[in-house]
C-alpha positions as a Markdown table, in Angstrom:
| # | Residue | x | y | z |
|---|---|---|---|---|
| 1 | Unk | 137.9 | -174.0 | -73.6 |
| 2 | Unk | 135.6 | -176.4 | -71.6 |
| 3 | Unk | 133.1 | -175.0 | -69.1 |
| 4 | Unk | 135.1 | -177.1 | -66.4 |
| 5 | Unk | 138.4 | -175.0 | -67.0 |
| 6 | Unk | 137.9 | -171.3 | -65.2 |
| 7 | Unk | 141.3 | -170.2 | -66.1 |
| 8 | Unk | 141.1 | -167.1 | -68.9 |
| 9 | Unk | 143.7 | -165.7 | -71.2 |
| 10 | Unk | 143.1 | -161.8 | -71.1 |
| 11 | Unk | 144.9 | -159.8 | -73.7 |
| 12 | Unk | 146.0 | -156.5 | -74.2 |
| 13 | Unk | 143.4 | -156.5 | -77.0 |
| 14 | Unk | 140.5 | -157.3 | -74.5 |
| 15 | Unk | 137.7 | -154.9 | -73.5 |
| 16 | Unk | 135.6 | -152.1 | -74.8 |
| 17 | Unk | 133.3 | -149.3 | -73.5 |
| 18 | Unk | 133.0 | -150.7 | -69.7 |
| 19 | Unk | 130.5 | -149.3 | -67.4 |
| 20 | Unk | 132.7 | -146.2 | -66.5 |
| 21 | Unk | 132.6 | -144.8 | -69.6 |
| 22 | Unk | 128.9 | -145.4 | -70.2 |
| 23 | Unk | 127.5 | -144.4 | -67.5 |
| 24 | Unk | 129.7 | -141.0 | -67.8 |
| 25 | Unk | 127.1 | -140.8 | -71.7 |
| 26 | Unk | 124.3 | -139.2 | -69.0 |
| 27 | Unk | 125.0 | -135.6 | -70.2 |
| 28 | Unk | 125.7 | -133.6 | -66.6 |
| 29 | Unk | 125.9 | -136.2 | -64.6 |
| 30 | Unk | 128.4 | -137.9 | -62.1 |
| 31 | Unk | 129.7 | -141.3 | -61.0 |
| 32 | Unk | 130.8 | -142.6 | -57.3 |
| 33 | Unk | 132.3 | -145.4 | -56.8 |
| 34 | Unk | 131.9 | -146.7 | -53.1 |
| 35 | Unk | 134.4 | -149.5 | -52.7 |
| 36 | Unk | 138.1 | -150.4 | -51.4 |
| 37 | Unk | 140.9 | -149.1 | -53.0 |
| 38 | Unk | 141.8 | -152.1 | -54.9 |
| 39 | Unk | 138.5 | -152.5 | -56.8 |
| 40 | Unk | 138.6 | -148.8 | -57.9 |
| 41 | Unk | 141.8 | -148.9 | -59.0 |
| 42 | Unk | 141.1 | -150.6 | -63.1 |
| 43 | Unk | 138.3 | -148.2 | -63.5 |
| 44 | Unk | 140.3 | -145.1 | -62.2 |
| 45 | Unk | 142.8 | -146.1 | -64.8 |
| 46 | Unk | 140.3 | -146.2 | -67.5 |
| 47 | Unk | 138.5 | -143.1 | -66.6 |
| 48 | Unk | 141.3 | -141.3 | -67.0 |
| 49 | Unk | 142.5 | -142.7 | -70.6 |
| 50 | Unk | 139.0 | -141.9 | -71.5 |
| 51 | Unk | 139.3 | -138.4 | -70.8 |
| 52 | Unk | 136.4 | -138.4 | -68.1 |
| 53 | Unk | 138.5 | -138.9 | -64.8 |
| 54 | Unk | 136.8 | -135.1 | -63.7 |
| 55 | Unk | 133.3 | -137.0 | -63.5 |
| 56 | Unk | 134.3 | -139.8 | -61.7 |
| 57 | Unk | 134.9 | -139.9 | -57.7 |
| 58 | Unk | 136.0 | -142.4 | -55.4 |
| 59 | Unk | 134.9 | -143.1 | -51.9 |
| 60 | Unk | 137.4 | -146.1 | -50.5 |
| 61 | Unk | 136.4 | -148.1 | -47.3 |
| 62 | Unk | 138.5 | -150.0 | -45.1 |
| 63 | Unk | 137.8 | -153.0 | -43.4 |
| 64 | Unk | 136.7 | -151.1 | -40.2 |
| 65 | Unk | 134.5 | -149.4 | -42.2 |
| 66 | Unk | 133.0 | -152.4 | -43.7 |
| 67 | Unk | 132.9 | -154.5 | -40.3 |
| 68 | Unk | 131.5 | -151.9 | -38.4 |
| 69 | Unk | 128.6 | -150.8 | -41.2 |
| 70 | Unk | 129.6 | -147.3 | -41.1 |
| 71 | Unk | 130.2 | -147.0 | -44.7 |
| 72 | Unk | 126.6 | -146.6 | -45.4 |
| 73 | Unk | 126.1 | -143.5 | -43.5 |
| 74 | Unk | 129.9 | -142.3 | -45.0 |
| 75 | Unk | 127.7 | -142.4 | -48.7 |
| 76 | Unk | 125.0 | -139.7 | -47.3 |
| 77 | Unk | 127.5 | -137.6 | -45.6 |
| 78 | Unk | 130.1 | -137.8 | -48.0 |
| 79 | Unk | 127.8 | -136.9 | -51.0 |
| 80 | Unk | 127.3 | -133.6 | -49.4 |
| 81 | Unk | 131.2 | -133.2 | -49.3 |
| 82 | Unk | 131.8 | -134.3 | -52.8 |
| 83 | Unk | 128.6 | -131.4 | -54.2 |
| 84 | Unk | 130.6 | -128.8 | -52.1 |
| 85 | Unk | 133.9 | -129.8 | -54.0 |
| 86 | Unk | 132.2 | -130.2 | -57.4 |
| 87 | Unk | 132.1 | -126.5 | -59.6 |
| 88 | Unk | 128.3 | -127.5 | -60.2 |
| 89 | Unk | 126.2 | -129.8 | -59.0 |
| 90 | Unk | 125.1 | -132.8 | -61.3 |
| 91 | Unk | 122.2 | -133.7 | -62.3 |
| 92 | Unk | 122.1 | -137.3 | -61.9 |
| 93 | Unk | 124.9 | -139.0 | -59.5 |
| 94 | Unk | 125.6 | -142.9 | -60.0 |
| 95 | Unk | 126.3 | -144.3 | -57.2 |
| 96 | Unk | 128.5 | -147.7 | -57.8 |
| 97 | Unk | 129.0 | -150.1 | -55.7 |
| 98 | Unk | 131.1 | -153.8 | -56.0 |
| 99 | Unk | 131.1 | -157.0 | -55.0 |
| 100 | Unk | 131.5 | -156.8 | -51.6 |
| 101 | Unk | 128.7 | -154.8 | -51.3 |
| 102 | Unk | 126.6 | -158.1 | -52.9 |
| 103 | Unk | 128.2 | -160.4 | -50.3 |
| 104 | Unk | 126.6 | -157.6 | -47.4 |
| 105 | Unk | 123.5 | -157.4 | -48.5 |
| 106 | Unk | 123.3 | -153.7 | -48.6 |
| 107 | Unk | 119.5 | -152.0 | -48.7 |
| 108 | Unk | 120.1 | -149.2 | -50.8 |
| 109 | Unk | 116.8 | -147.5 | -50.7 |
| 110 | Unk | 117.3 | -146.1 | -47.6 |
| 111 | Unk | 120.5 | -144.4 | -48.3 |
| 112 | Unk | 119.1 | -142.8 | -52.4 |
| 113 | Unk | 115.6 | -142.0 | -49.7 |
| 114 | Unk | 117.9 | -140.0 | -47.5 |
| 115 | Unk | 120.2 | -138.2 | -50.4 |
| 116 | Unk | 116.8 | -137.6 | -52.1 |
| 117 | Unk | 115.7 | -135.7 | -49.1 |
| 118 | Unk | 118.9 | -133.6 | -48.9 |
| 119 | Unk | 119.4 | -133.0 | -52.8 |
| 120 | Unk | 116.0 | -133.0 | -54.2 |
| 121 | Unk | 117.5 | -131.6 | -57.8 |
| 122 | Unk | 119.2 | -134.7 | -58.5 |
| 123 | Unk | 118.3 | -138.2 | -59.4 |
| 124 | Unk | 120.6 | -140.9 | -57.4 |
| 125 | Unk | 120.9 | -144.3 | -59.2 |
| 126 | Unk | 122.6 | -147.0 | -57.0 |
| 127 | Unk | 124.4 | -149.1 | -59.6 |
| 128 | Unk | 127.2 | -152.4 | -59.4 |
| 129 | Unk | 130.5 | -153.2 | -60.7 |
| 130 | Unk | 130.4 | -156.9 | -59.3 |
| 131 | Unk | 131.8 | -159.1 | -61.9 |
| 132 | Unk | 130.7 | -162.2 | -59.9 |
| 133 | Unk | 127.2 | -161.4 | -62.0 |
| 134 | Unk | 128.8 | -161.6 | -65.2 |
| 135 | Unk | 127.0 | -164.7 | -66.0 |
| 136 | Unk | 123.7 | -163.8 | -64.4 |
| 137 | Unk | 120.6 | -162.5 | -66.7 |
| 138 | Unk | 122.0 | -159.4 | -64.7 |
| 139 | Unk | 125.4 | -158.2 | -65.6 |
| 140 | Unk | 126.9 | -155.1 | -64.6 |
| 141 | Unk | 126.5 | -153.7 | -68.0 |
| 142 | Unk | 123.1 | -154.5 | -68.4 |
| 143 | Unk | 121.7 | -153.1 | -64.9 |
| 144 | Unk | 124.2 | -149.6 | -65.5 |
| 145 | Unk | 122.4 | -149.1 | -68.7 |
| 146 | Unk | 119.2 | -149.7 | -67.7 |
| 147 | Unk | 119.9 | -147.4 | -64.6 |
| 148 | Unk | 121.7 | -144.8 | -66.9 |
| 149 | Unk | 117.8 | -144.8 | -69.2 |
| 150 | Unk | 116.1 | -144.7 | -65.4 |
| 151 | Unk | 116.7 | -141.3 | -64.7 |
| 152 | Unk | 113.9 | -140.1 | -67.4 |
| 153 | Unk | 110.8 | -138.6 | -66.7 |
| 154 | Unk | 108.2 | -137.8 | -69.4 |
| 155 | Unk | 107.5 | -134.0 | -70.1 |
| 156 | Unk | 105.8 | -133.6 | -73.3 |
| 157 | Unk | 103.2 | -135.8 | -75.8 |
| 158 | Unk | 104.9 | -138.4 | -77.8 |
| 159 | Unk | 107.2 | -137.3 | -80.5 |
| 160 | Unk | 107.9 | -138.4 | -83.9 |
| 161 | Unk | 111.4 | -139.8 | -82.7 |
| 162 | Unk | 112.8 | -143.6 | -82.7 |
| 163 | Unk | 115.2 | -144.2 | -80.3 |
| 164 | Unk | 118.3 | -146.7 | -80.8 |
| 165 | Unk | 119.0 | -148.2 | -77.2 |
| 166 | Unk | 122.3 | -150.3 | -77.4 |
| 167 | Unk | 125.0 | -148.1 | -79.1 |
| 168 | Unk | 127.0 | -145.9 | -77.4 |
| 169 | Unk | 128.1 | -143.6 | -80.7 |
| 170 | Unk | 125.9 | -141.7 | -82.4 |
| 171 | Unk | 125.0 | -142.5 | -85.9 |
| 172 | Unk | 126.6 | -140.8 | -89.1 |
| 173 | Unk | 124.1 | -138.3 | -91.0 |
| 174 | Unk | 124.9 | -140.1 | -93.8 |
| 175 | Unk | 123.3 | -143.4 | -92.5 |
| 176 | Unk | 119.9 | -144.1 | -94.2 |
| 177 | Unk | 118.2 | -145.3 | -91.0 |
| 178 | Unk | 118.3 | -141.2 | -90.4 |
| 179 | Unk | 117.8 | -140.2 | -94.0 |
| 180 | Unk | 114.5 | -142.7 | -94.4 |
| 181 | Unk | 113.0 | -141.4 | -91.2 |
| 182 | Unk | 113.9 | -138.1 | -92.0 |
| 183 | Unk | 111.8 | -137.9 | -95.4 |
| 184 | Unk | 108.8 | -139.4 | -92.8 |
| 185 | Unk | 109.2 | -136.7 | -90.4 |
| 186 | Unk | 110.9 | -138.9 | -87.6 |
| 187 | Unk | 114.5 | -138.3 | -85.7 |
| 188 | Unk | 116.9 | -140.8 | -85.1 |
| 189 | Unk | 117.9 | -140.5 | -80.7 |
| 190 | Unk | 120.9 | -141.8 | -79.2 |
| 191 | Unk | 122.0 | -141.1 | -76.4 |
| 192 | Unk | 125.4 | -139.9 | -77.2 |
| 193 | Unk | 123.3 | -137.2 | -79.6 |
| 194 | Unk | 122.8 | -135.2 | -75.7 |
| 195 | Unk | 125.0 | -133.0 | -73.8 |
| 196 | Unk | 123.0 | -131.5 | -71.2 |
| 197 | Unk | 120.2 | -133.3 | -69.3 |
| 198 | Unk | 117.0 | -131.0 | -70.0 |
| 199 | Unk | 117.3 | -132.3 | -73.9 |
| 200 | Unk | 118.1 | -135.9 | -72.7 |
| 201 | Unk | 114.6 | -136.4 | -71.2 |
| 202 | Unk | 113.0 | -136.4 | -74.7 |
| 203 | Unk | 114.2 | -139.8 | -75.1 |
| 204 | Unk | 111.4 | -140.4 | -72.5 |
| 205 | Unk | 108.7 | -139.1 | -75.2 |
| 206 | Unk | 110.1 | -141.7 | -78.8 |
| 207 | Unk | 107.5 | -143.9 | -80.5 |
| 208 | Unk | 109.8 | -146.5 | -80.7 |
| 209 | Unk | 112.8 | -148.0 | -79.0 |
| 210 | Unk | 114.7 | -150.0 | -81.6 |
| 211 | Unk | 117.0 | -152.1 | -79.7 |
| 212 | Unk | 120.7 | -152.8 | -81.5 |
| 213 | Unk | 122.7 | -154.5 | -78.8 |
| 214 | Unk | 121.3 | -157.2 | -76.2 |
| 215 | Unk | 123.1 | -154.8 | -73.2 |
| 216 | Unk | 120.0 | -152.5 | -73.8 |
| 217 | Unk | 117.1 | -155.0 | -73.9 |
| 218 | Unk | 116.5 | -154.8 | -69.8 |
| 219 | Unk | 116.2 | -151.0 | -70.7 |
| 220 | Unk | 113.6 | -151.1 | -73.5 |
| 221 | Unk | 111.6 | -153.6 | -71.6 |
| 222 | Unk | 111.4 | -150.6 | -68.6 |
| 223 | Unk | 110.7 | -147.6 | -71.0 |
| 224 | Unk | 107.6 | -149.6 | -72.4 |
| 225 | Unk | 106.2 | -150.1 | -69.1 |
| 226 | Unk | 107.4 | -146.5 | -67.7 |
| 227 | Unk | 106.4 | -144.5 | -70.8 |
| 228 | Unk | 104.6 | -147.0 | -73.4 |
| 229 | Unk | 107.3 | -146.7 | -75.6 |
| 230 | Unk | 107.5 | -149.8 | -78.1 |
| 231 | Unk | 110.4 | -151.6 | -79.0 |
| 232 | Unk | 111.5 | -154.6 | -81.1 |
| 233 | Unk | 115.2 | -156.0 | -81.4 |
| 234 | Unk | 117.4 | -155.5 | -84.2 |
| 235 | Unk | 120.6 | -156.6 | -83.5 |
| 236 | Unk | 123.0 | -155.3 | -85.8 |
| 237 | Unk | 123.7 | -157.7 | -89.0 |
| 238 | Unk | 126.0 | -157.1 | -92.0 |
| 239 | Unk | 123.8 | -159.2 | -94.1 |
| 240 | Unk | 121.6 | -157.2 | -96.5 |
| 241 | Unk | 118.7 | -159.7 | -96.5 |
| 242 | Unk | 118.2 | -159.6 | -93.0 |
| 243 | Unk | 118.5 | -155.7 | -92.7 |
| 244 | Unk | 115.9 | -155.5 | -95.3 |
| 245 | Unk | 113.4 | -157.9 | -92.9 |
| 246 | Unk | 114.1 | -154.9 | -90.0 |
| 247 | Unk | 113.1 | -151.8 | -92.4 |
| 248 | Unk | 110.0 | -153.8 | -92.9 |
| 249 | Unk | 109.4 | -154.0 | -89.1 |
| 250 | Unk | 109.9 | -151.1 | -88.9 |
| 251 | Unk | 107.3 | -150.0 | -91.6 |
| 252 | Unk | 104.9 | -151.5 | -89.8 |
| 253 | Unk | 106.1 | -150.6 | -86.3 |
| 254 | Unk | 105.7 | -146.7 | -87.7 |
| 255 | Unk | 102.9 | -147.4 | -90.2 |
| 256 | Unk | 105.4 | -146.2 | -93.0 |
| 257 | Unk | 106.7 | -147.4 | -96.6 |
| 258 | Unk | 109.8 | -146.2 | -97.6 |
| 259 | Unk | 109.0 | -147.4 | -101.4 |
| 260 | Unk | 111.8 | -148.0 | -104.0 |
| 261 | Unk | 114.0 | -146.3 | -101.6 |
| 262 | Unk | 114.8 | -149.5 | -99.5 |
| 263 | Unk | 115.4 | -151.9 | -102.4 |
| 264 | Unk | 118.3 | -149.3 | -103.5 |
| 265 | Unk | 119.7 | -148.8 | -100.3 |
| 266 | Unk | 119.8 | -152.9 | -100.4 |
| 267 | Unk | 121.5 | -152.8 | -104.2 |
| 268 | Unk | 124.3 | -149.7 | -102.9 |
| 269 | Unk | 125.3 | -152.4 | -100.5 |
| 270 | Unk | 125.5 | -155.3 | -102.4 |
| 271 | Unk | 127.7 | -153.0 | -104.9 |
| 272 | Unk | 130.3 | -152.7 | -102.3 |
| 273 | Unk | 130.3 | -156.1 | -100.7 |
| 274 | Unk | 131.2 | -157.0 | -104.9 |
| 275 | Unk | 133.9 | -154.3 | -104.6 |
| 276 | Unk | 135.2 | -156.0 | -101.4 |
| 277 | Unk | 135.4 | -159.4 | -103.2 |
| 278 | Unk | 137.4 | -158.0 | -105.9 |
| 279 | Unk | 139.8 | -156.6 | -104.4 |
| 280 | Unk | 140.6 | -159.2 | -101.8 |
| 281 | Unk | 139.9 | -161.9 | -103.7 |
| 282 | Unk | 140.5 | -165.0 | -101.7 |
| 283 | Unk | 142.8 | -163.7 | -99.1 |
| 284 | Unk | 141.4 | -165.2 | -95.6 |
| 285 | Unk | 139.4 | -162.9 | -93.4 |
| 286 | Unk | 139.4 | -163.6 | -89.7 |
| 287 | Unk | 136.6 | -161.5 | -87.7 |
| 288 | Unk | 136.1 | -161.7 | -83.5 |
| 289 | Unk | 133.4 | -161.3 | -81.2 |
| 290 | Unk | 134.8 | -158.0 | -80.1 |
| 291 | Unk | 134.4 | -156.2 | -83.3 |
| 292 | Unk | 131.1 | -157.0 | -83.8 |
| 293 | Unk | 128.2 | -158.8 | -82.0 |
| 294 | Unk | 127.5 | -161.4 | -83.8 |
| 295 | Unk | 130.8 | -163.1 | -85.7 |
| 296 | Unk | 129.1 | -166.2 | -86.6 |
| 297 | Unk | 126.0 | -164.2 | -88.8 |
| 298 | Unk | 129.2 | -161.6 | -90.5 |
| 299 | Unk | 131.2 | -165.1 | -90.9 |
| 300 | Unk | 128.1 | -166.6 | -93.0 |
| 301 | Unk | 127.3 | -163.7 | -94.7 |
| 302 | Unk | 130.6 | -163.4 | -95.9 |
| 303 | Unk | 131.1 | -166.6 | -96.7 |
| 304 | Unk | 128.0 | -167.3 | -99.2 |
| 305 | Unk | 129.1 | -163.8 | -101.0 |
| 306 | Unk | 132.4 | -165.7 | -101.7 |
| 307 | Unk | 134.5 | -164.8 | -99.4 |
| 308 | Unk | 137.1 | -166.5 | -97.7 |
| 309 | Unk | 136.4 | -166.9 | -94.2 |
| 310 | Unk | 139.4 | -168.0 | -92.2 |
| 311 | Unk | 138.3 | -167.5 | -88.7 |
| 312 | Unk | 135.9 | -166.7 | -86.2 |
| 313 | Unk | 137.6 | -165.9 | -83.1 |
| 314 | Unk | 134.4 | -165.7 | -80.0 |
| 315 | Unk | 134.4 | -167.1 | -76.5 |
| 316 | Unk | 130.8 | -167.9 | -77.0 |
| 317 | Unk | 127.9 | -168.8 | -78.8 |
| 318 | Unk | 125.0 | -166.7 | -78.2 |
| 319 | Unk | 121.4 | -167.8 | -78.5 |
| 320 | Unk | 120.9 | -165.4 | -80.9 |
| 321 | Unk | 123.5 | -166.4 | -82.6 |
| 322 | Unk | 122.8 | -170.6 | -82.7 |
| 323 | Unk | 121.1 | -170.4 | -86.2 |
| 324 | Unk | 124.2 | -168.7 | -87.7 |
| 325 | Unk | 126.7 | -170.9 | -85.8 |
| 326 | Unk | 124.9 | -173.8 | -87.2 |
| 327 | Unk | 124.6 | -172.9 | -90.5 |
| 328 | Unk | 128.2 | -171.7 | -90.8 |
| 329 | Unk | 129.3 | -175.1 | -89.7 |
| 330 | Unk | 127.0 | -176.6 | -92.0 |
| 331 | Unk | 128.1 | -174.5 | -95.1 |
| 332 | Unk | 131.5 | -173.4 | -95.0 |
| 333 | Unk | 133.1 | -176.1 | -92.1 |
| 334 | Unk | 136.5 | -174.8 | -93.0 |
| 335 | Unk | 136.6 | -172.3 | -90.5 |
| 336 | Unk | 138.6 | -172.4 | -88.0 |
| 337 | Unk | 136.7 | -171.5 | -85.0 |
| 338 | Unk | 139.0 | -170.0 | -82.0 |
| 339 | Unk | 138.2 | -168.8 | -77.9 |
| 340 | Unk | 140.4 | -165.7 | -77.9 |
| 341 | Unk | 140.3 | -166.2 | -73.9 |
| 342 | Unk | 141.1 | -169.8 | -73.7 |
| 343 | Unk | 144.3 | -170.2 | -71.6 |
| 344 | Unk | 146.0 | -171.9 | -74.9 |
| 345 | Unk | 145.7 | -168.1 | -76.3 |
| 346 | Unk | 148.6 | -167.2 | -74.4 |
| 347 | Unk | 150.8 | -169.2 | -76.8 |
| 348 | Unk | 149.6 | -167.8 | -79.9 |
| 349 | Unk | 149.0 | -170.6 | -82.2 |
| 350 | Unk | 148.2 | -168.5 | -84.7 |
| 351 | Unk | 150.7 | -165.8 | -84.8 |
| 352 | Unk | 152.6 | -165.3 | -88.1 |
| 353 | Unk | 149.3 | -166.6 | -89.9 |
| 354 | Unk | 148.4 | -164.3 | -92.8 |
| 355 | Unk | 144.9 | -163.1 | -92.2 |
| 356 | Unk | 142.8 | -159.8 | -92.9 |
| 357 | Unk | 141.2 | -159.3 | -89.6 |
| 358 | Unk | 138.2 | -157.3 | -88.6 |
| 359 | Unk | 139.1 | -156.2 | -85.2 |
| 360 | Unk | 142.0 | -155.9 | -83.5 |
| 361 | Unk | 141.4 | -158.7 | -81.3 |
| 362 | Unk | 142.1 | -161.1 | -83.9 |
| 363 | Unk | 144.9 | -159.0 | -85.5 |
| 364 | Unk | 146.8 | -159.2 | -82.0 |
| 365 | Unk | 146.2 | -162.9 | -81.8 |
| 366 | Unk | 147.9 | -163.4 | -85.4 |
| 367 | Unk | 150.3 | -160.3 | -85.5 |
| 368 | Unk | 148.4 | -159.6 | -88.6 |
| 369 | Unk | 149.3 | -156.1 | -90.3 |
| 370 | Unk | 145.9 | -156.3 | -92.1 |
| 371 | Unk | 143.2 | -154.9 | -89.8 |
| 372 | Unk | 139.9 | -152.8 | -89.8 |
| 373 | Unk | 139.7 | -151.1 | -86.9 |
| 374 | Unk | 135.9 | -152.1 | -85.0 |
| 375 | Unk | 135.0 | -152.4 | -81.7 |
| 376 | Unk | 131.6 | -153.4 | -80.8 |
| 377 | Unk | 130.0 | -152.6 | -84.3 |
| 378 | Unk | 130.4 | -149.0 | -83.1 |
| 379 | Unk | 128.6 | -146.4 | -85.3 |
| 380 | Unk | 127.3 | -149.9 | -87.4 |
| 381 | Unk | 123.6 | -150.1 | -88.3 |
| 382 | Unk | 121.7 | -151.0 | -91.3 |
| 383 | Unk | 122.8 | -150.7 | -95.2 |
| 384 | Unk | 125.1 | -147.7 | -94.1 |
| 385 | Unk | 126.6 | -150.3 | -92.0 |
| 386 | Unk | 127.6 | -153.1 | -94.7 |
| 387 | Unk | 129.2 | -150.3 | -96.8 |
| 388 | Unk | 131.2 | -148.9 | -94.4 |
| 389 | Unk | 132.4 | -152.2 | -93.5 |
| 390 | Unk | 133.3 | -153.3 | -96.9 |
| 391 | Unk | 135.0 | -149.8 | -97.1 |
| 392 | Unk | 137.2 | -150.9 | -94.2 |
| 393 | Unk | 138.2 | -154.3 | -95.7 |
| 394 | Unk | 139.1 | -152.8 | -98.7 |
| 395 | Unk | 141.7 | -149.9 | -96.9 |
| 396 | Unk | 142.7 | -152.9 | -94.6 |
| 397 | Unk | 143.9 | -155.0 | -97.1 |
| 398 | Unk | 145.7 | -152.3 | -99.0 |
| 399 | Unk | 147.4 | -150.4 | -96.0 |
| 400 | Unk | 149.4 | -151.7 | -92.9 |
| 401 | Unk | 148.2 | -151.6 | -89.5 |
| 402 | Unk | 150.0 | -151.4 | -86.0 |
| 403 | Unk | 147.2 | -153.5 | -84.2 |
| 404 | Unk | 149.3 | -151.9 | -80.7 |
| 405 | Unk | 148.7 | -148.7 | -82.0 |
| 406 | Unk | 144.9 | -149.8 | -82.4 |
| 407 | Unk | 144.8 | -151.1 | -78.8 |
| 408 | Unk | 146.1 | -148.2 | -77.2 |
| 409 | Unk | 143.7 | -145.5 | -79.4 |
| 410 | Unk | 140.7 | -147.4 | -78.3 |
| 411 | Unk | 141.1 | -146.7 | -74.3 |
| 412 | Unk | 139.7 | -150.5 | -73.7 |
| 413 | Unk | 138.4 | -150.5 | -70.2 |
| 414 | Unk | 137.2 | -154.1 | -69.2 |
């Protein structure tokens, strides 16, 4: 779709984690939305498919509220009425607030000053759902997250523990990130591991903030200059070469060697990928920006371990993901390259197509009954993640999928 055309296709398939439902990952705390009843209405919704709608509350203004500036002194007085109606008080409260709230020009500081003063045992964040930021170096996502990591204070000396900032799951035990750093004394800290808030401030205390999604980079950048905690990127990639360059960072990031251990990790992986390839053969795979963050570096990697690589389906290409994109075109040029949210979408040119999809963005595009069910590389990092991926192909192509099924089981809140 040309930059000069502002009408989007949005499909059922469309959306992920959304800032309710990861702001709700601070163990014990609570979110406020301050807004009118329309703009609270989407995220009401998805609070309650994602089974958090007891830790979300709405205050909704009207337009004499807004006119008149009331609604700023409503926040103070009704936060005192919300803590009596709560069974316990949280420990952190997120206030959010949306667009309109932009358009006003709204000082903020006063207002968390003057809850501060009244509630001293709880941290107040003011945070935005303003969608007119989307394409701003400060998204919604990115400032709720960084907000979300705000609320830590350092307690104790530095601990052998390396953070991952960017995924909202935790990490199976099974993944070697946790098993390498294990046999060198370190944990693996997400926050997703945490369920009350006291444990949650050790995140403040890491060595090292390893940085898997670009929603968390704004964070990382903080936490070094709040606590001197380190960080590099290492946005997740499928491709074994490149996950064996981000062990070796992080060697020397931790002034580790993890030995023969890595280069076997690295063989497991390539053992499945050859698995994959024989039992899908040359049956087109189609793979979309919603499953996993960067399409274009999967799409290559796929392709030059002889795969067939049908489709890319993304509404962007990232600057990260430029050298990928390039070479893709370069290498396999084949590939059919498709903006899932171009207002053509709504036709579906492509349905009926036979493809093995990873993500059910793609599969609803094409009707596809071949599917592997990821969203946002979730749980995906490392060696551990290139297995379990190839794992997925290979159950994909063998069993049928209901992609609606899919869509409703994910609780996508945009």
């Amino acid at each position: 779709m040309s930059k000069a055309c502002s009408l989007h296709y949005v499909s059922a398939s469309h959306g992920g984690w959304g800032i309710v439902r990861m702001a709700a990952l601070v163990p014990e705390a609570h979110l406020l939305f301050v807004c009118p009843s329309a703009c609270g209405r989407h995220n009401a919704v998805g609070a309650s498919v994602a089974g958090i709608k007891h830790r979300v509350s709405y205050l909704f203004l009207t337009e004499a509220d807004i006119v008149s500036g009331d609604f700023e002194q409503m926040i103070v007085d009704n936060v005192d009425i919300l803590f009596e109606a709560l069974p316990k008080k949280p420990r952190a409260l997120l206030i959010f607030t949306s667009c309109l709230d932009d358009l006003l020009g709204t000082d903020h500081e006063p207002i968390l000053a003057e809850l501060t003063r009244r509630n001293p045992d709880v941290k107040f964040r003011h945070c935005t759902m303003n969608p007119i930021s989307l394409d701003s170096k400060l998204p919604p996502g990115v400032t709720t997250y960084r907000n979300m990591f705000s609320v830590l204070k350092k307690r104790e000396e530095t601990k052998n523990l390396v953070n991952v900032l960017g995924s909202n799951v935790t990490y199976d035990k099974t993944s070697e990130l946790k098993r390498l750093l294990k046999t060198k004394g370190y944990r693996v800290a997400n926050i997703a591991d945490y369920t009350d808030f006291d444990s949650f401030m050790e995140m403040a205390s890491a060595r090292l903030n390893l940085v898997v999604s670009p929603i968390a980079l704004k964070t990382a950048e903080m936490m070094e200059k709040e606590f001197g905690i380190p960080y590099f990127t290492a946005y997740i990639t499928y491709d074994p070469e490149e996950i064996t360059e981000v062990y070796r960072k992080l060697e020397k990031a931790l002034d580790l060697d993890f030995g023969p251990a890595l280069e076997e990790e690295k063989e497991k992986a390539y053992e499945e990928i050859q698995k994959a390839k024989e039992v899908i053969r040359d049956y087109p795979i189609a793979v979309d920006y919603q499953a996993v963050l960067r399409p274009y570096n999967l799409a290559l990697m796929m392709s030059r371990n002889g795969f067939h690589m049908g489709m890319v389906a993304s509404d962007s290409v990232s600057t990260f993901e430029k050298p990928s994109f390039e070479a893709l075109k370069k290498e396999d040029p084949e590939v059919l390259i498709e903006n899932p949210m171009s207002h053509n979408a709504v036709k579906f040119p492509h349905e009926g197509e036979k493809y093995l999809c990873i993500g059910f963005d793609c599969g609803y595009m094409t009707g596809s009954d071949r599917v592997a069910d990821l969203m946002e590389d979730e749980g995906m990092f490392g060696f551990y993640g290139t297995r379990r991926l190839m794992e997925m192909l290979r159950e994909a192509y063998r069993s049928k999928a209901d992609v609606r099924e899919m869509i409703v089981k994910a609780g996508l809140i945009i």
